[in-house]
N, C-alpha and C positions, 0 to 999 in steps of 0.2 A: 329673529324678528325682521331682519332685511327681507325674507320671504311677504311677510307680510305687507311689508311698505311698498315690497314690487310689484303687490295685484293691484292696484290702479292702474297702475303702466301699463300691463299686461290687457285690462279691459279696454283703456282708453285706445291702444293699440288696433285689438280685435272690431270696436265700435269703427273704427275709422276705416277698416278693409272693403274694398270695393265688393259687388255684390258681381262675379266675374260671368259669363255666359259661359255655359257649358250646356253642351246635347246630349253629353253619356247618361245613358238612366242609371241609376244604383239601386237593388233591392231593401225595402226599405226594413229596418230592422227593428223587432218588435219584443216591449219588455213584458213578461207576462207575472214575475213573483212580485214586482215593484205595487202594483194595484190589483195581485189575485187576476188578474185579465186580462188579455191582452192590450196590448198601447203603444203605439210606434215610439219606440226611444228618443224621437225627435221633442216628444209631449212629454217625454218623465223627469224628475228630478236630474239633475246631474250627479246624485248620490247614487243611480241605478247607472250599472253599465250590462251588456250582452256580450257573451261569449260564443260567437255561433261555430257551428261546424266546418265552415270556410276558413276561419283563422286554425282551428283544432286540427284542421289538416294542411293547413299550410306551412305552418309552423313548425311540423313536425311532434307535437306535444305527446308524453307519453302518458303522462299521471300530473295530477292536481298540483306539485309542486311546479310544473313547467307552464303552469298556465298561472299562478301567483308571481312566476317570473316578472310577468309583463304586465300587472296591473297596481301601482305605484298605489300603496296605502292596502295590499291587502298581500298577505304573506302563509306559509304552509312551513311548519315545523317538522323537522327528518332527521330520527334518530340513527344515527350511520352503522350503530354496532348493528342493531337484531330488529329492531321496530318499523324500521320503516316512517312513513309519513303518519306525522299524528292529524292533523286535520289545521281548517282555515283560523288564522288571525284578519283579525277585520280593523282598522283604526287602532292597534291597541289591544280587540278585547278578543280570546280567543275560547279556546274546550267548548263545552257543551251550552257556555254563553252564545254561539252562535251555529241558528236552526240549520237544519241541512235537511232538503225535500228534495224525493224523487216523483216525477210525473204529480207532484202536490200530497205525499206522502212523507209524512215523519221520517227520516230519516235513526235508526237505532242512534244512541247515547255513544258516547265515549267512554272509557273509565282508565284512570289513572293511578298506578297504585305509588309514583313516586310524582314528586315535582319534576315536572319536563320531560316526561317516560311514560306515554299512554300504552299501556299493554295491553287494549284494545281498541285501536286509534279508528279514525272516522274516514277509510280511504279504502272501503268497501265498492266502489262504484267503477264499471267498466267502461272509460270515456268514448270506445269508439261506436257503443250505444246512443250516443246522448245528438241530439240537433242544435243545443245550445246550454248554457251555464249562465244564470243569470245571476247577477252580483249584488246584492241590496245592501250599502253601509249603514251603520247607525242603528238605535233602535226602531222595532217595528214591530212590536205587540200589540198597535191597532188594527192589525188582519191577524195577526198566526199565536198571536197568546206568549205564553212562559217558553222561555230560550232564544226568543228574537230579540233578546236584549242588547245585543251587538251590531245583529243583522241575519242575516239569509243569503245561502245559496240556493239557489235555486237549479237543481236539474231536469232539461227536460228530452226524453230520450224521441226516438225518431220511429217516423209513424208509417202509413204504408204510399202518403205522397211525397214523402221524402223520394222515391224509388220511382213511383207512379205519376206525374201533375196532372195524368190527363184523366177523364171520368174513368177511363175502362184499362184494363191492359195487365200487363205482366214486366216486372222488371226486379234488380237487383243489383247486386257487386259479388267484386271478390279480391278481396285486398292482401296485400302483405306487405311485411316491415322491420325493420332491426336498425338495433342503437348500438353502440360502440361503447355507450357513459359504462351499461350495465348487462353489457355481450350480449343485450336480450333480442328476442324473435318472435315473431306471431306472426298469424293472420285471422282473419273475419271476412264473413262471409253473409250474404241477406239475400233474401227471394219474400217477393212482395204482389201479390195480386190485387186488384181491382175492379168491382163490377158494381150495377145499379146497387145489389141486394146487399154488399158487403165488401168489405174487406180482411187482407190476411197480411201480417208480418212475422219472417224469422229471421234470426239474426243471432250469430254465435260467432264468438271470439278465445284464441286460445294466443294466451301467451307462457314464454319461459323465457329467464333470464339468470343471472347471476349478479353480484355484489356489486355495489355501484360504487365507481372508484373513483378516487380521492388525489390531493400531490403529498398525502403521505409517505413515510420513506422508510419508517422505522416498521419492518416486519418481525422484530421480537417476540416472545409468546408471552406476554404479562400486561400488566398494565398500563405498561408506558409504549404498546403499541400505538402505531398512528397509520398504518394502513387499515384496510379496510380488513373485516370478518370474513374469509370463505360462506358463500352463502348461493345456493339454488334455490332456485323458484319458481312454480308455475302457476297461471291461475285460468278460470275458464269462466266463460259468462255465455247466458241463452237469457235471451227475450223472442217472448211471442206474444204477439197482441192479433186479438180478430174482433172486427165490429160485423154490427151486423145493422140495417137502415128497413126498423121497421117499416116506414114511409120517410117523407121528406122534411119530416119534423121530428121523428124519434130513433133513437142509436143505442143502441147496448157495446159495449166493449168491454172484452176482458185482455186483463195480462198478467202474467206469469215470466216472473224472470227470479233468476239463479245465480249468484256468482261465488265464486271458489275461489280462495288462493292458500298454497299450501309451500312453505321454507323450510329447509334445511340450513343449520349455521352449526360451522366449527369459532365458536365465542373462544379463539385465540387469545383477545386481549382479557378474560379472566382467569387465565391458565397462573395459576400460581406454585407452589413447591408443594404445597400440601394437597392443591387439586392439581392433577399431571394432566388433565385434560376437561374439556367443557362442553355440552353440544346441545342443539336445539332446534325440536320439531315444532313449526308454528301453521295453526291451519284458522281459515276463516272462512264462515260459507254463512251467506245473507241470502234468505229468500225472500217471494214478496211477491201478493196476488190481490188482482184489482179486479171488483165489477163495478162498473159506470156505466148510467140511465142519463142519456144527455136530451133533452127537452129544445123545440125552438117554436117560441109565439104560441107560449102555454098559459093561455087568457091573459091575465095582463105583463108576463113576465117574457122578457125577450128572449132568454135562455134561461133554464135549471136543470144544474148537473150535481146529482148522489151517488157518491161512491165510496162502496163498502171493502176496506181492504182486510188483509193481514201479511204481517211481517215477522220475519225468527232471526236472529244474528245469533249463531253459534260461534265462540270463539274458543279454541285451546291454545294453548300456551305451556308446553311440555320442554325438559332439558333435564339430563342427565349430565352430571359431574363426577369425576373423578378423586380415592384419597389416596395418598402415597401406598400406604399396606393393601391396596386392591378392593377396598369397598368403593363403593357408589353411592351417590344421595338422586334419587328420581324425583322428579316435581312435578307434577300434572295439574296446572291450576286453568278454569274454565270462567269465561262472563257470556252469559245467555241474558238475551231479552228480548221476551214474545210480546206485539202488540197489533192488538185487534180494532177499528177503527172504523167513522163513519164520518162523511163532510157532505155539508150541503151547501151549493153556491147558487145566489139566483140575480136576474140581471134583472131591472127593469126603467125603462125608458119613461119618459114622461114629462110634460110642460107644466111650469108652476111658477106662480112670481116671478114672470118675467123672465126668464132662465130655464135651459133645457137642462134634464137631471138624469142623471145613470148614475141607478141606486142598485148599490149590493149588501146584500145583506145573504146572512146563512150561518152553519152553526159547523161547531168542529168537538166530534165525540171521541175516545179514545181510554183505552186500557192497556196499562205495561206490565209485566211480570219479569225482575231484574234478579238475579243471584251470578254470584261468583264461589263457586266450589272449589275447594283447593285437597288437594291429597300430597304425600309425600313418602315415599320409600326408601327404607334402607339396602340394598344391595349388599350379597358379600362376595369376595372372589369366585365363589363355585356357584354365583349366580344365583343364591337364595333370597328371593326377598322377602321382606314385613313391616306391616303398617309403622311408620315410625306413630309416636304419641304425642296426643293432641290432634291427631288428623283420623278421618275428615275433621275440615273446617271451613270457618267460612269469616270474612274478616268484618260482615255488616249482615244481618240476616236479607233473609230473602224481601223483597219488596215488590208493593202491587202500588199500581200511579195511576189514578184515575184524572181525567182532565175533561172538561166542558167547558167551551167558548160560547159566545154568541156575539155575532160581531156586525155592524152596518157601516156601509160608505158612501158619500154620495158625492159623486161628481156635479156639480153644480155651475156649468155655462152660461154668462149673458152674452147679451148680443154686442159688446164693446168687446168679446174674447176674454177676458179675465175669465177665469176657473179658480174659484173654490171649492175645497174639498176635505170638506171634514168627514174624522172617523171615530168609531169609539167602538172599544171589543171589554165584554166582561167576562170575566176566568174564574174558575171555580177548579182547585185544586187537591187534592187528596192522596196522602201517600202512606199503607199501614204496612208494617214490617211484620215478617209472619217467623218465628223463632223456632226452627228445628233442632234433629240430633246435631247435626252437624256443627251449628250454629252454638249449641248449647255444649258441647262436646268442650270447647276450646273456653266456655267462659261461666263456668260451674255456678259463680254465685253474680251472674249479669245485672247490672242495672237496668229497669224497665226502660225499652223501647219507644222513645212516644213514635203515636200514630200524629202527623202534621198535616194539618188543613190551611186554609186561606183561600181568598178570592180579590178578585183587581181589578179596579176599573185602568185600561190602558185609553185615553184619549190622543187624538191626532190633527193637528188644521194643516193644511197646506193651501199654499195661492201663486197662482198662475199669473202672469202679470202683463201682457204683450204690450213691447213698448214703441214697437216700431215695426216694419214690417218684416225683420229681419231677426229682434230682437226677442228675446223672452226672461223676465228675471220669474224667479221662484224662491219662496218662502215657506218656512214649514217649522212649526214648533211638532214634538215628538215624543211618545213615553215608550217606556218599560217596563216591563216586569219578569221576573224569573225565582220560580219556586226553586227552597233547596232539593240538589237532586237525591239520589239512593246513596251514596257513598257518604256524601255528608252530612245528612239528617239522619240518616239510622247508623253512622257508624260509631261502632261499641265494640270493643277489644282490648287483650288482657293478654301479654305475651311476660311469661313468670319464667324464662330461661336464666341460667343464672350466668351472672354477671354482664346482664343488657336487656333485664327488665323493664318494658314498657307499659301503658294504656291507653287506648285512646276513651273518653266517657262523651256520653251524651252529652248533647244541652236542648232542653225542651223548649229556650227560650229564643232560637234558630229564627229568622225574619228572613224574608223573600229577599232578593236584593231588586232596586228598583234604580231606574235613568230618567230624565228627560233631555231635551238636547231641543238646538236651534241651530237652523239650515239657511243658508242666504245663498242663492246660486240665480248667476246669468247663462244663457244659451245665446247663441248667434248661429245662422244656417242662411247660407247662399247656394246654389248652384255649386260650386266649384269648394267651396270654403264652410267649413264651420267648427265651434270651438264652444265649450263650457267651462266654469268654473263654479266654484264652490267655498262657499266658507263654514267651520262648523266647532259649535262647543258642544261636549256634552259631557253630565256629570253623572255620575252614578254614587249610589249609598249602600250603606250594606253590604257590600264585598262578604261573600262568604271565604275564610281562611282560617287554615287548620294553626294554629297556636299553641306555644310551648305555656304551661304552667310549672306553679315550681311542684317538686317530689310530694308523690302520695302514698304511702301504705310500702316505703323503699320502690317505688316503680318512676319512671320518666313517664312524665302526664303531658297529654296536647288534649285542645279540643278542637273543632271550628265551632268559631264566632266570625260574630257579624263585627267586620272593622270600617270605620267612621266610612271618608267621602274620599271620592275621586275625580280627579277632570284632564278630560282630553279633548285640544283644539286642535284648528288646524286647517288648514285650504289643500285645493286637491284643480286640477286644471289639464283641459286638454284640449289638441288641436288637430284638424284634419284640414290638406289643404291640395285641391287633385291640379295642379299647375299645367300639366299639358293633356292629350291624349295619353290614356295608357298609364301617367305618372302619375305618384302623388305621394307627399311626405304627410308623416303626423308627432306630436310630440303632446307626453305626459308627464306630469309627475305631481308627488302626494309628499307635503310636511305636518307632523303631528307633535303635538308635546303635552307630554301627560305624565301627573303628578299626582301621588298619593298625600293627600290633604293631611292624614293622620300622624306622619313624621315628616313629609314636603320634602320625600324625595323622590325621584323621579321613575316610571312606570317602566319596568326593563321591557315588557312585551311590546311598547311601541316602538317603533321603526324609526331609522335615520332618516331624512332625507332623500327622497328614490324618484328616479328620473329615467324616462325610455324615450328614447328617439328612433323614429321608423321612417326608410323610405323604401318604396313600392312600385314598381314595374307588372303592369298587365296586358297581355294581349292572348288571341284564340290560340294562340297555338305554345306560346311560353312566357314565364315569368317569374318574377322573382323580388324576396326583400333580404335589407340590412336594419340589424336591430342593434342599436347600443343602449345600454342601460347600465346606468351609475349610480351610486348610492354613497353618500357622507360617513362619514368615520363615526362609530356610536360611543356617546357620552356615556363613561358609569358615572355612579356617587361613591363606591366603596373601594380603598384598594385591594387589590389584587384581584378586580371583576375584571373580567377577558371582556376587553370591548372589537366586535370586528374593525376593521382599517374600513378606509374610503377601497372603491373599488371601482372600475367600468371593463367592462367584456363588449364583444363585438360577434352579434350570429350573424350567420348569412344562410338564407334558403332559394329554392329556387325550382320549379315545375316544367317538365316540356308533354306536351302532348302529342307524341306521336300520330296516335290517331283519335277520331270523335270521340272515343270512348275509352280510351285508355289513359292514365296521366300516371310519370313518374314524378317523384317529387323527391328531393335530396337537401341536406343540409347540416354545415359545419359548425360548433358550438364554442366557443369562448376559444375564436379561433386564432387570439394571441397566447393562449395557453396561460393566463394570468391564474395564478395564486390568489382566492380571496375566499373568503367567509360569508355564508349570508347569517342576518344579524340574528333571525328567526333561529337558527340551529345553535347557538353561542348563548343564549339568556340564562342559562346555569352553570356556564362553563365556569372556571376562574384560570386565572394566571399561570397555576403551578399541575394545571391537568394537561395530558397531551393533547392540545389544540388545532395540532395540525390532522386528528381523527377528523375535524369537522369540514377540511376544506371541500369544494367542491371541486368535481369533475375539472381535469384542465381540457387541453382542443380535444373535440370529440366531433363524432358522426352520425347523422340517421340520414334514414332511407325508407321510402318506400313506392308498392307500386299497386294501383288500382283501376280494375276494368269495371265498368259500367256496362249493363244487358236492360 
C-alpha cells in the first residue's frame, strides 16, 4: 500500500518538471494492436507499450522471456527441464487468457496437460522477424473477441521498407549472433526490393543452441537434480512477403512464413532405478499464409483491408524411457491446430456534432480444428515393439471452434482535444467435439460430449483528457470475455489402471469466464522529458478450473467448473528523461495484487513488485546501456510454497560501428553473477522440490554482428 500512497508524489513530482529545450528529433513510436491501427504511443493509453526492433537489437534479446525481462508487470513462464518457454503472463492473468497475433493473425492455442507444463507452449515466433511487439494490459475484447481477456501481444513482423525507406531500390542484411546463457548461435539473413509496381521481402533465420544454464550444482541422475537437462536444439524460420500496387490506391500482399524447432533432451533428472534412462525428441513447425486487399479512399472509407489467412501448428512431443530388465515405454503424443480465417478492417473519417470522428468498424471470421493424439509402445530388448492398450488415444475428442465478431470504434475528437472513444464488439461462439476410434478406444462407455455455444456483448469507453499543454490523463472502463477453450469444455476421460484410477467427466453447465476493469492513467511529454502512469482494477468471474470431486464408481473424479470471482489492482509507471546530448536515463516499474475472492487468498500467478532502471548513451558511431532490474521477495499463503527472494541484476550492452553499415553489438548479463529466481518459473514449485532447477543464468554473454546493403 506505500506503493500506492507514493503515486501522488510521483505525479505532483513529474507535473512540476520543467518543459526542457532539446533539438534531438526521436522517431516517433507507433502503437498499432492498442486501437487495431495505427497511433503514436504518445496518444495511447499508458496500458499499451511498443517493443520495437531498436531495443530487440540492442539489448541483445534472444526469445520472449528476455523481452518480459524488462517490462515491469508482464512476465514469461520457462519450464527448465524439456519445455522451454510456455508463453506471456499479463497483470496476473496468463495461457491462453492472453491473445497472441502475428501481422493481426490468431496466433495457435496453447495446451497444458499439467498445471504450470505447457507441452505445447505459445513460443512459436521467430523475434528476429518482427519490427516491433506490441504490448496491450488488461481486458480487450472490444476489438479481438474471446482470449483478450487479459490482454494482447501483438506481433508485427518487418516489411520491405524496413530494408528499403526510399520509393525504389534494393537493400538487405546479413546478421549473426550467439549467447553464452544457452551456447546457442545463428544467423539471418533478408534481401528486399522495391519499385513503383511492387514490392518483395525474404528473410530466414537459423538458430541452434543447447540447454540454458542455471547456478545449479547437483548433477545427480534422479530427481533431486538441479542442473540443467542435456539438451540440443535447432530451429529455422522463412518469411516472404510480396505486394504488389495495383495503382496508388490498391495493394494485394501475400505471405508465407514457416517456423521449425526441433530438441533433443537426455531427461537426467527423471532417471530413476526402474527407468536407467529417459530421452526426448521435441518438434514444432507453425505455418501460416496471408492474402491482403488493402483499399485507400474507397468512396467514403479512408482505408479497407481483408485478409484471408490460414495457419497449422503441428506439435510432437515424443520420449522413450528405459526399465531395468531392458524394456522400453515409447510415447508419441501430438497437439495439431488448423485455422482458416477472414478479417475485415475499415477506417473512415468524418465530421459530426461538433467532433472529428475515425470510425472502425469490421468483422473477424474464423474456424479451428484442435486434436491431441497420443499413442504409446512397449519395447522389448531385441527391440520388438507393440501397441500397448488403450492407445491410440486421445484425452478430449477432437474439436472444431467456430468464432464471429463484429466489432466498431469510434474515435471521437472535439475541438477543446478531449477524445472519446467508445467500443463495442459482439461474439458469437461455437465449439462441437467430434468422437472417433481413438477417442472412443480409451472411453468405451463415455459420457455425451456437449457441443457449447454462447455469444457476448464486449463494450469499451475510453477518454482522453488534455490538461495542459504537456499533460494528458486517460480513462477507460473495459470488458471481457473468453469462451471455454477445447481441453476444458470437451474434456472427458477414464483412466481404469489399477491402483491410480481416475476421470475427468464433463459439465454441460461450463459459462464463458468474463472481466471488466477501470483504468485512470496520466501522460506527461516535453522535449527532453516524459513519463506515464497508471492505476487499474480489474475483476474477473468464472475462472475456469479443473477441481477435485469426491470418489466415483472407485475412480478419483475432477471436473472444471466455473469458480466464483477474482480481482487484481495495481499501478504501473514510467520515465524517460534525455538530460544531455547523446544521454538519457529512464525508469519503470509495475505493482499488482490479486486475490481469489472465493477463499481470499492470494493469486500465485501475480508478480512481486518489479522495477528496471535504464541509462543510455548514443552517438553515430557508438553506444551503449546499463539495465538494473529488481523485483521484491514473493508472498505465499501456504506453507511450504517456495516463494522466490528479492533480487536485482545489472546488464550492460554496448554497440560500435565500425563502418556506415556495419554494427557490432555485445553484452554482459547478470554481470554480478547473482543467484536469484524469477517468480514466473517458481508458481508450482514448493519448498521440498529441487529449487535451485529453477535459478536463472548467472554472468553471461551475447554477441552479435550485422551488416546492412
Amino acid at each position: 500500500m506505500a506503493l500506492f500512497r507514493a503515486t501522488p508524489l510521483v505525479l505532483s513530482l513529474a507535473a512540476a518538471w520543467p518543459a526542457f529545450a532539446d533539438t534531438a528529433s526521436t522517431m516517433e513510436t507507433v502503437q498499432v494492436t492498442a486501437h487495431r491501427s495505427e497511433k503514436p504511443l504518445a496518444e495511447t493509453a499508458p496500458n499499451a507499450t511498443a517493443v520495437s526492433r531498436h531495443k530487440l537489437d540492442g539489448r541483445l534479446i534472444r526469445d520472449i522471456a528476455d523481452v518480459a525481462k524488462y517490462e515491469p508487470g508482464v512476465d514469461v513462464a520457462t519450464d527448465p527441464s524439456r519445455r522451454g518457454n510456455a508463453g506471456w503472463t499479463i497483470r496476473g492473468i496468463d495461457g491462453n487468457r492472453i491473445l497472441m497475433l502475428i501481422d493481426g493473425v490468431r496466433l495457435p492455442e496453447g495446451y497444458s496437460g499439467r498445471p504450470g507444463i505447457y507441452e505445447s507452449g505459445r513460443d512459436a515466433v521467430e523475434l528476429e522477424t518482427l519490427r516491433a511487439i506490441d504490448i496491450v494490459k488488461g481486458p480487450t475484447s472490444s476489438l479481438y473477441g474471446s482470449d483478450a481477456i487479459g490482454g494482447v501481444i501483438g506481433y508485427r513482423t518487418l516489411t520491405a521498407d524496413d530494408f528499403v525507406p526510399e520509393e525504389k531500390g534494393v537493400g538487405g542484411s546479413i546478421k549473426t549472433f550467439g549467447a553464452s546463457a544457452d551456447h546457442s548461435w545463428g544467423a539471418a539473413g533478408a534481401v528486399a526490393a522495391k519499385s513503383e509496381r511492387g514490392d518483395l521481402l525474404l528473410h530466414y533465420t537459423r538458430r541452434n543452441g543447447h540447454e540454458t544454464q542455471n547456478q545449479g550444482q547437483n548433477a545427480i541422475q534422479g530427481p533431486s537434480r538441479t542442473e540443467p537437462n542435456p539438451k540440443d536444439w535447432h530451429s529455422d524460420n522463412f518469411l516472404a512477403k510480396f505486394g504488389a500496387n495495383a495503382n496508388a490506391s490498391n495493394r494485394l500482399e501475400f505471405t508465407l512464413e514457416q517456423y521449425q524447432r526441433s530438441a533433443d533432451a537426455d531427461l537426467l533428472n527423471q532417471i530413476t532405478a526402474r527407468a536407467p534412462y529417459s530421452q526426448a525428441q521435441d518438434h514444432t513447425k507453425r505455418t501460416r499464409g496471408t492474402v491482403a486487399w488493402k483499399a485507400k479512399q474507397l468512396g467514403p472509407l479512408d482505408e479497407l483491408t481483408l485478409k484471408v489467412y490460414g495457419q497449422r501448428l503441428e506439435n510432437s512431443d515424443t520420449d522413450i524411457s528405459g526399465v531395468a530388465n531392458g524394456n522400453r515405454t515409447f510415447n508419441d503424443y501430438s497437439f495439431e491446430q488448423k485455422t482458416v480465417g477472414l478479417s475485415l478492417d475499415a477506417v473512415q473519417s468524418f465530421q459530426a456534432l461538433n467532433a472529428q470522428h475515425q470510425l472502425l468498424w469490421g468483422v473477424d471470421l474464423s474456424s479451428s480444428d484442435t486434436s491431441r493424439p497420443r499413442s504409446k509402445y512397449a519395447i522389448t530388448a531385441n527391440n520388438a515393439s507393440s501397441l500397448m492398450p488403450g492407445y491410440p488415444s486421445k484425452l478430449f475428442p477432437d474439436s472444431k471452434s467456430d468464432r464471429l465478431g463484429l466489432f466498431v470504434s469510434d474515435d471521437i475528437k472535439f475541438a477543446n482535444g478531449i477524445v472519446v472513444s467508445p467500443s463495442l464488439r459482439w461474439d458469437r461462439y461455437k465449439m462441437r467435439p467430434e468422437m472417433d476410434a481413438a477417442y472412443l478406444l480409451n472411453n468405451p462407455n463415455p459420457q455425451t460430449v456437449p457441443s457449447f455455444s454462447d455469444q457476448a456483448f464486449s463494450p469499451k469507453l475510453g477518454i482522453s483528457l488534455p490538461l495542459a499543454d504537456n499533460y494528458t490523463a486517460f480513462a477507460q472502463l473495459s470488458s471481457g470475455f473468453r469462451a471455454p477453450p477445447f481441453d476444458q469444455a470437451n474434456m472427458v476421460f477414464v483412466n481404469r489402471g489399477m491402483g491410480y484410477g481416475y476421470q475427468v467427466i464433463a459439465n454441460p453447465n461450463l459459462k464463458s469466464e468474463t472481466s471488466r476493469g477501470i483504468e485512470l492513467g496520466l501522460k506527461g511529454k516535453w522535449n527532453s522529458f516524459d513519463f506515464a502512469a497508471t492505476t487499474f482494477y480489474n475483476r474477473y468471474r468464472d475462472f475456469i478450473s479443473l477441481v477435485t470431486l469426491p470418489p466415483a464408481n472407485g475412480l478419483m473424479t475432477s471436473q472444471y467448473q466455473n469458480i466464483g470471482r477474482t480481482d487484481i489492482k495495481g499501478v504501473e509507471g514510467r520515465i524517460n528523461w534525455r538530460f544531455a546530448p547523446g544521454w538519457s536515463t529512464s525508469a519503470s516499474l509495475a505493482y499488482a495484487h490479486g486475490r481469489n475472492l472465493q477463499d481470499n487468498t492470494h493469486l500465485r500467478e501475480v508478480a512481486p513488485l518489479t522495477a528496471v532502471w535504464g541509462a543510455r548513451y548514443d552517438s553515430d558511431r557508438f553506444g551503449g546501456e546499463a539495465l538494473l532490474r529488481a523485483a521484491a521477495a514473493k508472498k505465499t499463503d501456504l506453507p511450504g510454497q517456495f516463494g522466490a527472494p528479492g533480487y536485482g541484476t545489472l546488464d550492460l550492452t554496448a554497440y560500435w560501428k565500425p563502418a556506415k553499415q556495419t554494427v557490432i553489438r555485445a553484452g554482459v548479463f547478470n554481470l554480478f553473477d547473482k543467484k536469484y529466481w524469477k517468480d514466473a518459473d517458481v508458481r508450482n514449485v514448493s519448498g521440498s522440490d529441487p529449487i535451485d532447477l529453477y535459478t536463472q543464468p548467472g554472468r553471461n554473454f551475447s554477441a552479435s554482428v550485422e551488416y546492412q546493403f
